[in-house]
PASEBA-1860 file (N, C-alpha, C; in nm, 3 decimals):
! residues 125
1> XXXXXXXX> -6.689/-1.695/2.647/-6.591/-1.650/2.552/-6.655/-1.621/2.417 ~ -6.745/-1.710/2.421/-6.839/-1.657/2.236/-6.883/-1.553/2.265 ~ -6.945/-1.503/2.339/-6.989/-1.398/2.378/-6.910/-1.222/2.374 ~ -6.757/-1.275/2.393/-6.623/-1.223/2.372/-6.608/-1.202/2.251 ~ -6.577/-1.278/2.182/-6.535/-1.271/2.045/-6.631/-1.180/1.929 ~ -6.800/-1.259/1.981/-6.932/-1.201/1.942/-6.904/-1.029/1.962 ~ -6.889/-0.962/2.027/-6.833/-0.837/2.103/-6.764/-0.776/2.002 ~ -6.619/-0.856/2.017/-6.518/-0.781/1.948/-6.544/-0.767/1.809
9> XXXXXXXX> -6.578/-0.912/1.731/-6.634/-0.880/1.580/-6.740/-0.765/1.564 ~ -6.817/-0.734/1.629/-6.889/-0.640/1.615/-6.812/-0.488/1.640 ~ -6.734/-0.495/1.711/-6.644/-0.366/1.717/-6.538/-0.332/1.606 ~ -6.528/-0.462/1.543/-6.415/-0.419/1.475/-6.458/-0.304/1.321 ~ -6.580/-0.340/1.297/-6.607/-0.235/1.169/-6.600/-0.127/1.231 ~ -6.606/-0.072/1.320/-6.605/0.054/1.399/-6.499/0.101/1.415 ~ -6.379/-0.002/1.448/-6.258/0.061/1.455/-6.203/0.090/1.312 ~ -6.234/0.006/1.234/-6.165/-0.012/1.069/-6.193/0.160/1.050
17> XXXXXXXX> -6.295/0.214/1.083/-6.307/0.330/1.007/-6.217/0.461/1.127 ~ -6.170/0.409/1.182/-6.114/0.514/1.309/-5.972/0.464/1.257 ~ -5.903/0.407/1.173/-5.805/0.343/1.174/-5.754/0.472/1.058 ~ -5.604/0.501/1.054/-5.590/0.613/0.919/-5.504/0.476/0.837 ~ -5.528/0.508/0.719/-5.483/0.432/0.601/-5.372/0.516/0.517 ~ -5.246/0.460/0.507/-5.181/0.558/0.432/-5.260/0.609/0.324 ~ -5.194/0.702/0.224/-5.246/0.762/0.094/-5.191/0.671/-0.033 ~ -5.223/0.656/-0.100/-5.202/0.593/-0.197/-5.097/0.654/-0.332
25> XXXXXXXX> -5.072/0.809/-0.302/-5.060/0.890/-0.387/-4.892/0.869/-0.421 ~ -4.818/0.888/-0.526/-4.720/0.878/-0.517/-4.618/0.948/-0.470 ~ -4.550/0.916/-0.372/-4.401/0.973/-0.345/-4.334/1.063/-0.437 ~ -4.257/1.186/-0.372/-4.188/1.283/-0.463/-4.104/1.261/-0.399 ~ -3.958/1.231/-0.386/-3.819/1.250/-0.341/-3.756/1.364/-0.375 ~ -3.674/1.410/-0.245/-3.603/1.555/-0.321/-3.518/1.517/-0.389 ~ -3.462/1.415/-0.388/-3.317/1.420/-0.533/-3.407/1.306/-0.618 ~ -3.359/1.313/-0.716/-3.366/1.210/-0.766/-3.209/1.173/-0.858
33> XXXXXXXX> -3.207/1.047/-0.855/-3.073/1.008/-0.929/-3.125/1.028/-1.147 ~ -3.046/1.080/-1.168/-3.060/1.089/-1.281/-2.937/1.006/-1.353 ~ -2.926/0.960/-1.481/-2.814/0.892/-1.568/-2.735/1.019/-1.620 ~ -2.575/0.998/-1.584/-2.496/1.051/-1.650/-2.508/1.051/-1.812 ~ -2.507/1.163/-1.853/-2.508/1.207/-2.021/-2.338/1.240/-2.078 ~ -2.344/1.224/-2.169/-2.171/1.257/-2.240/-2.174/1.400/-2.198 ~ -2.239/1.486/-2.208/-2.260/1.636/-2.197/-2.205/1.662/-2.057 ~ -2.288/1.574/-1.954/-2.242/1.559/-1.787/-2.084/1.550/-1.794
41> XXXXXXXX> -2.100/1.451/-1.860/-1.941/1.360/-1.843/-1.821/1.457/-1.895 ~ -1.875/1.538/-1.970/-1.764/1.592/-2.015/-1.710/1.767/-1.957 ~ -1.831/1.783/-1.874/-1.813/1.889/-1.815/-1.760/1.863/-1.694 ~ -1.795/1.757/-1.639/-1.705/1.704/-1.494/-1.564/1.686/-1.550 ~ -1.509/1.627/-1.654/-1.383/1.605/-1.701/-1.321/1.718/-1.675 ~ -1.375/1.817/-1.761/-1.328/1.967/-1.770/-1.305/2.048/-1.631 ~ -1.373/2.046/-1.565/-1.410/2.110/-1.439/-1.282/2.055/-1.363 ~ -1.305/1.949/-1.307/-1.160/1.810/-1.232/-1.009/1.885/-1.321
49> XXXXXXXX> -1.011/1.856/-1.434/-0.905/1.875/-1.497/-0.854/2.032/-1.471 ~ -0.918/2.075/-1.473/-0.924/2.277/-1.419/-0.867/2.275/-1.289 ~ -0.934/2.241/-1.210/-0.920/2.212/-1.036/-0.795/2.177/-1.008 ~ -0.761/2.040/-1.048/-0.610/1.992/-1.062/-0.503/2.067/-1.149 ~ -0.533/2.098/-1.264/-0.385/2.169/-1.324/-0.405/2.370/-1.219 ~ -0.497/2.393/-1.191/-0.512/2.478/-1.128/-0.426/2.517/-1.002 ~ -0.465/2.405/-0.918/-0.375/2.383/-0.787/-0.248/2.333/-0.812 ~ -0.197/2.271/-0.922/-0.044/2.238/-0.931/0.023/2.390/-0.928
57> XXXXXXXX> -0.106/2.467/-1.060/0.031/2.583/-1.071/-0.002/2.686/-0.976 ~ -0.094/2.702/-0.966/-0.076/2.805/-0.796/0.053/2.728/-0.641 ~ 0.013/2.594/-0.680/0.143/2.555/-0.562/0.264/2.569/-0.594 ~ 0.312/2.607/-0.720/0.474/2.621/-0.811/0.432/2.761/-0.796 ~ 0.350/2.829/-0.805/0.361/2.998/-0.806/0.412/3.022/-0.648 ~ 0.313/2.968/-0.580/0.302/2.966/-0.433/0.414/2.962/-0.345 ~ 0.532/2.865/-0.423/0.635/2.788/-0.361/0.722/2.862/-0.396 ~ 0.702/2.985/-0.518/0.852/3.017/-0.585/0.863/3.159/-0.503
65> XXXXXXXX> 0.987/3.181/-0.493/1.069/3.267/-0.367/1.056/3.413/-0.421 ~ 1.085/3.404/-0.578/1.030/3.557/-0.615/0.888/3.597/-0.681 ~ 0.808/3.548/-0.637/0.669/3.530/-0.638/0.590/3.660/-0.567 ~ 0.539/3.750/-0.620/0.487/3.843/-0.555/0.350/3.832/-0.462 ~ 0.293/3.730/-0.452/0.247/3.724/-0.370/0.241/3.689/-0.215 ~ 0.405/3.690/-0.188/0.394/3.673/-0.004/0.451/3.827/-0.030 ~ 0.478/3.895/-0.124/0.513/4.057/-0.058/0.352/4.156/0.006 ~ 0.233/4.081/-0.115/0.129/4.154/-0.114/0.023/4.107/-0.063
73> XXXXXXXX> 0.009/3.974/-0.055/-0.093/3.889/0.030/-0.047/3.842/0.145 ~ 0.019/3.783/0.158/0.063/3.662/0.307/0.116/3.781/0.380 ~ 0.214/3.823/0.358/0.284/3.977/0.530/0.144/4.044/0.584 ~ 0.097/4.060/0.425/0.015/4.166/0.496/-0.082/4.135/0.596 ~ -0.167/4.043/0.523/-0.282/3.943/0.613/-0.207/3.893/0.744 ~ -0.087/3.837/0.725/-0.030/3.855/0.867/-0.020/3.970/0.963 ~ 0.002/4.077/0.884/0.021/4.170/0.961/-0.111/4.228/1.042 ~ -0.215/4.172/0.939/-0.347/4.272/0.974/-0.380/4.151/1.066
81> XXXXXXXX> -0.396/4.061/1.095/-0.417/3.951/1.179/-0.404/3.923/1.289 ~ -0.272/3.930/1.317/-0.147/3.926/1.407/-0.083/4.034/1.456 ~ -0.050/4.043/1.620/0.048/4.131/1.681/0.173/4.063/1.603 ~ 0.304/4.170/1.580/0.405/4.118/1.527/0.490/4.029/1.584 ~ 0.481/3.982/1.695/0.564/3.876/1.773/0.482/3.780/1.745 ~ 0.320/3.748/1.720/0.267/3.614/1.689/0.314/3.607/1.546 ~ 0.298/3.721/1.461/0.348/3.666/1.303/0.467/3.641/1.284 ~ 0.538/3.697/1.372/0.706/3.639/1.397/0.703/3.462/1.438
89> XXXXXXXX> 0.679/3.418/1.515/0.658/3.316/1.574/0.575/3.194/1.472 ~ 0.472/3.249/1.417/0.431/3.192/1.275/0.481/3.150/1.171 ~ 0.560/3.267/1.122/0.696/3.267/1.040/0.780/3.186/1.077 ~ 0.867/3.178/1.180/0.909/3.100/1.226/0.889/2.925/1.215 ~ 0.703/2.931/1.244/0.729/2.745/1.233/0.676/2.721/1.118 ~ 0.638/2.817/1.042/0.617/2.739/0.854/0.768/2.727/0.801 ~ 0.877/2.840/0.852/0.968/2.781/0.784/1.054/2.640/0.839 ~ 1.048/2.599/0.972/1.051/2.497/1.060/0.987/2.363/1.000
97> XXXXXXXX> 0.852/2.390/0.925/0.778/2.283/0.888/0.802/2.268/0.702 ~ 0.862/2.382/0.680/0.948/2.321/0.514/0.842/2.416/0.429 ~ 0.743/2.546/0.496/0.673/2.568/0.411/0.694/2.697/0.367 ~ 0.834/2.716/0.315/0.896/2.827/0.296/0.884/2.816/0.153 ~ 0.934/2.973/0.041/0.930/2.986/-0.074/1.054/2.933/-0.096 ~ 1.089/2.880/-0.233/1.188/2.794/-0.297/1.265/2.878/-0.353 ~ 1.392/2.925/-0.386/1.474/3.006/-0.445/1.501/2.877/-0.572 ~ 1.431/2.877/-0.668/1.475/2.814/-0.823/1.545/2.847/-0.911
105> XXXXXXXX> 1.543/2.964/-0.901/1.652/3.035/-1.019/1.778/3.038/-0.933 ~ 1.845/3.024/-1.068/2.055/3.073/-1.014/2.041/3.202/-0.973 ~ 2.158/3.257/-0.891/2.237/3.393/-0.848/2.254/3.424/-0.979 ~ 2.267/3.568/-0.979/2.367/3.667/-1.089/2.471/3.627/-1.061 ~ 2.554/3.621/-1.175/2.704/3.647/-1.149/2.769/3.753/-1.096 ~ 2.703/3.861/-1.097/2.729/4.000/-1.039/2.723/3.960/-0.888 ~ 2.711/3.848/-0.810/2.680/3.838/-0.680/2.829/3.749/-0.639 ~ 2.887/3.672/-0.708/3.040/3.633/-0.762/3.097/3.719/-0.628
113> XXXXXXXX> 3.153/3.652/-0.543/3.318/3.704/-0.471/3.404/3.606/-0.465 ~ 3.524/3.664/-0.460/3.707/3.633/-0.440/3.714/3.636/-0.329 ~ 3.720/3.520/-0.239/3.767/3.544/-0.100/3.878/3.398/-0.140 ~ 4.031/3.485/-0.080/4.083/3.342/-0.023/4.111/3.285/-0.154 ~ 4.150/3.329/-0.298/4.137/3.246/-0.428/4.008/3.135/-0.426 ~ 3.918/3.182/-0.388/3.829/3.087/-0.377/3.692/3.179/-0.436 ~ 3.622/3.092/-0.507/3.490/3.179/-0.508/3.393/3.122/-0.503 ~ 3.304/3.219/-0.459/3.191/3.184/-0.373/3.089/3.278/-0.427
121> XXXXX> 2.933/3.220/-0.407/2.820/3.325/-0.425/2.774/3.363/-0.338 ~ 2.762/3.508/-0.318/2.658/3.551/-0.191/2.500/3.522/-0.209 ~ 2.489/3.485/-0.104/2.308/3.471/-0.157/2.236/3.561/-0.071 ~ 2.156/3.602/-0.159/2.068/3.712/-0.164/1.907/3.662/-0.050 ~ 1.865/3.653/0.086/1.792/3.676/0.117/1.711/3.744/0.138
END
């Protein structure tokens, strides 16, 4: 067994140099975390705050019934999309699912009928 060992110690400087050694050099990471600055901070404020009052009022534009954009965007893109029995059928389950335009404003009075001493508004679909 000394004879063994005698062996291997002698092999081992031989391997030491066959062996790879990491590099010593320093690491580059692709991100690095940097500290938020007031400058940062205040352009994320701005940005968020944009985003949110943004999407409220496009969803009140979006939602309101005389809103020109389902005459000029939404039919049409349906139309160009869709055979007219699928955009029928479409139509169909957004207004099914509540995602119809909102009529907010009152009737004219010019829309006013007398039926029956009774009066009533026609509404205008």
């Amino acid at each position: 067994m000394n004879s063994l060992s005698a062996a291997l110690r002698l092999r081992q400087p031989a391997l030491a140099r066959l062996v790879v050694r990491p590099s010593t050099a320093v690491r580059h990471y692709a991100t690095v975390r940097k500290e938020h600055t007031t400058a940062s901070r205040a352009v994320n404020f701005v940005l968020g705050t944009g985003i949110v009052v943004g999407g409220l009022v496009g969803l009140s534009y979006g939602f309101d019934a005389r809103a020109s954009v389902h005459k000029y965007v939404f039919l049409p893109f349906m139309h160009w999309t869709m055979d007219p029995e699928t955009a029928h059928k479409v139509g169909i389950k957004f207004l099914k699912m509540g995602l119809s335009p909102w009529d907010t404003q009152s009737d004219d009075p010019s829309l006013e009928v007398k039926v029956r001493k009774q009066r009533r508004h026609v509404r205008g679909y």
